[in-house]
C-alpha positions as CSV (number, residue, x, y, z in Angstrom):
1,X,0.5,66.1,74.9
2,X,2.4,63.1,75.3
3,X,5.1,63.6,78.6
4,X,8.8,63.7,78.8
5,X,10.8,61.9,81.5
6,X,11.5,65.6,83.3
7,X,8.0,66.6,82.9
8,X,7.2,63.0,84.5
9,X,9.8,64.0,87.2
10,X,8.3,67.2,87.9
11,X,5.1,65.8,87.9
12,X,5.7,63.6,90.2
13,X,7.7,65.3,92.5
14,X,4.8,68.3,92.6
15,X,2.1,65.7,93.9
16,X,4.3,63.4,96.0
17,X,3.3,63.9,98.9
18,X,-0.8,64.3,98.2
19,X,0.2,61.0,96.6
20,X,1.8,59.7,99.8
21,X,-1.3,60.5,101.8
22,X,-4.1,59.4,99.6
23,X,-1.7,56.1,99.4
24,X,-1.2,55.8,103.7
25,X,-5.4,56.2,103.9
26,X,-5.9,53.4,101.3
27,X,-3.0,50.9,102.3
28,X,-2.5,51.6,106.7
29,X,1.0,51.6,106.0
30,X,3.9,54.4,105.4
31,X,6.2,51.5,104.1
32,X,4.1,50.0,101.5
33,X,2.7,53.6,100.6
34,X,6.1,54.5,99.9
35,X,6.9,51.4,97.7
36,X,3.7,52.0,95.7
37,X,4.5,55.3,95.1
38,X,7.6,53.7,93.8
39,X,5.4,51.7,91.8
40,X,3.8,54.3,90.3
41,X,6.7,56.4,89.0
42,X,7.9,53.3,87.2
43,X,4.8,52.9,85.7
44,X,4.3,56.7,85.0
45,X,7.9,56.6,83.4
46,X,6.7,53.7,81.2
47,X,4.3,55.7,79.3
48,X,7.6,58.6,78.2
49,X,6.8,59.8,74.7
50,X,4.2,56.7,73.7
51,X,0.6,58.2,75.6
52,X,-0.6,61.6,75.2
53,X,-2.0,62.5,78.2
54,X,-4.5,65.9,78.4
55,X,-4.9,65.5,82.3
56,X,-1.8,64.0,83.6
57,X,-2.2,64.6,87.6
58,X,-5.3,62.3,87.2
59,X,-3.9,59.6,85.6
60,X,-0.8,59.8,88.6
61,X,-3.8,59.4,90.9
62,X,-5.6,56.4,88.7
63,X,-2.0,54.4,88.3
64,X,-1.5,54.9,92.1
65,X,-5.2,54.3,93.2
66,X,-4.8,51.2,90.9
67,X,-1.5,49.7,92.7
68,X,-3.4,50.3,95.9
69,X,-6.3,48.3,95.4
70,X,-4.2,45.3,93.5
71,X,-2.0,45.2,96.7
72,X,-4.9,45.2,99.0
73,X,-6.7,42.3,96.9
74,X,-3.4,40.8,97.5
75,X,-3.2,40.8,101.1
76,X,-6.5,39.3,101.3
77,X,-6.6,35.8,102.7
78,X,-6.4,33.4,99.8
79,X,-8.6,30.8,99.2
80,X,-8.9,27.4,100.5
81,X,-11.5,24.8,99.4
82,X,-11.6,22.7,102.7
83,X,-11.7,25.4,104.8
84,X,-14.6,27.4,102.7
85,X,-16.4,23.7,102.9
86,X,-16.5,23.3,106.5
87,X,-17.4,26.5,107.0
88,X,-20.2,27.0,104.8
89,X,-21.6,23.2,106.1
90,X,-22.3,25.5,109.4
91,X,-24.7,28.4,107.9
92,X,-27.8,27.0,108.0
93,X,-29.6,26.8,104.9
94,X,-32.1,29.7,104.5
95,X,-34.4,28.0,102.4
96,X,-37.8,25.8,104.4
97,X,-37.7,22.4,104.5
98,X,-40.1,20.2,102.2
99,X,-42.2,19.6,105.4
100,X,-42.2,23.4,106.4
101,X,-43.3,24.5,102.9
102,X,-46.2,22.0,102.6
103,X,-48.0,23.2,106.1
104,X,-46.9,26.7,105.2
105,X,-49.2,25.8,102.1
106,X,-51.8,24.0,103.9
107,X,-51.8,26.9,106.3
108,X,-52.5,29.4,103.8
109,X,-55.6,27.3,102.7
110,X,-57.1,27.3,105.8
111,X,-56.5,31.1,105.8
112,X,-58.2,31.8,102.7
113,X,-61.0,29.3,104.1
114,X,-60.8,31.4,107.3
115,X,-61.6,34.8,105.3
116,X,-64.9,32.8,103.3
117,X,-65.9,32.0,106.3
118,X,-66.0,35.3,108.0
119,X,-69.4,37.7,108.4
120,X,-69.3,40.0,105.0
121,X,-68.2,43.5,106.4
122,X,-65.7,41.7,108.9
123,X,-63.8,40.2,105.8
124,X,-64.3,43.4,103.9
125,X,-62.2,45.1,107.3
126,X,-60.0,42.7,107.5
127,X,-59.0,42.1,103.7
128,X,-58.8,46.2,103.1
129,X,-56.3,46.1,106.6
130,X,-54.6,43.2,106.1
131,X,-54.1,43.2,101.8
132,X,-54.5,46.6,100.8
133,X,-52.9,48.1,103.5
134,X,-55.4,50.4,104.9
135,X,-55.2,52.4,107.9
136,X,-58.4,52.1,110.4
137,X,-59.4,55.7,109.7
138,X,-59.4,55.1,105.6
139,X,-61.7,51.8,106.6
140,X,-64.1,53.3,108.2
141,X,-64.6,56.4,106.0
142,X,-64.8,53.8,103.4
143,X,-67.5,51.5,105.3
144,X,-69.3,54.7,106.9
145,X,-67.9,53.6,110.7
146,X,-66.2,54.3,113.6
147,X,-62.5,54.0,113.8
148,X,-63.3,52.2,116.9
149,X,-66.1,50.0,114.7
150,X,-63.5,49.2,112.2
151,X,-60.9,47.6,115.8
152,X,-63.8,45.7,116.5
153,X,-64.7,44.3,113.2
154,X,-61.1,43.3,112.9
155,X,-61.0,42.0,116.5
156,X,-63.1,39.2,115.6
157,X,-61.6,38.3,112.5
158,X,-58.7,37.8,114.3
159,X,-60.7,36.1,117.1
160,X,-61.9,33.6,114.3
161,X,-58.0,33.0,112.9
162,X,-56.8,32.7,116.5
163,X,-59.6,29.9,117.5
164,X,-58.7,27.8,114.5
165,X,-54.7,28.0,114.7
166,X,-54.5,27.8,118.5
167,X,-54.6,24.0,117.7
168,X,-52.4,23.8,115.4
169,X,-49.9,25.7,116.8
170,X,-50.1,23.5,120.0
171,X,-49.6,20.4,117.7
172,X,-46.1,21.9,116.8
């Protein structure tokens, strides 16, 4: 059905005022929720005899919603370049530095030279814990041990790690 200026009138004039809230919650302000309102029967008014229109209180709630949000992208603050430089020269860059990533990688060698150097069914513990994820109690009905057999066995595994990255850890 395409609308008629009176059945635009009547239309809007029916939902005015669910209109005038939604409009107030979106915008904080009586005054501009009363000019967009405005807005929107000029719009609405636009669209006499050219649109047909099978749901027409939904699309006096889209043209409103719409005006909303283009007013509130308005009233944002607009940009400036030297002000959005400085500022982003004070976040700190989330990224490692070259010398961070190359003992983060000589680290992780020494780990994997850690875990070839540990007794067979302490590396076994401590790679099911530590890569797959295992809980104590799934390790050690998987070895055929204690849960408290399992704490041990990774004790000293960490034991191990901890003797050969006290060191380095001091150095830095």
């Amino acid at each position: 059905m395409t609308l008629t200026s009176d059945q635009i009138e009547d239309l809007f004039h029916q939902y005015r005022d669910e209109l005038t809230r939604r409009l107030v919650t979106m915008v904080n302000s009586r005054d501009t929720a009363a000019d967009l309102l405005q807005e929107t029967y000029v719009k609405l008014l636009g669209l006499v005899n050219t649109k047909a229109v099978e749901h027409p209180r939904a699309l006096l709630h889209r043209i409103a919603t719409n005006l909303a949000i283009d007013y509130l992208r308005k009233q944002k603050k607009p940009f400036h370049a030297v002000d959005s430089l400085d500022a982003a020269m004070e976040v700190p860059c989330g990224s490692p530095c070259p010398e961070r990533i190359v003992l983060g990688k000589e680290r992780f060698q020494l780990s994997l030279q850690a875990i070839d150097k540990l007794p067979p069914r302490t590396r076994e513990a401590f790679l099911l814990y530590r890569v797959y994820g295992y809980s104590y109690r799934e390790i050690a009905a998987r070895m055929g041990i204690s849960d408290s057999g399992v704490e041990k066995l990774l004790m000293r595994a960490l034991d191990q790690f901890c003797t050969l990255f006290d060191p380095l850890d001091a150095d830095e």
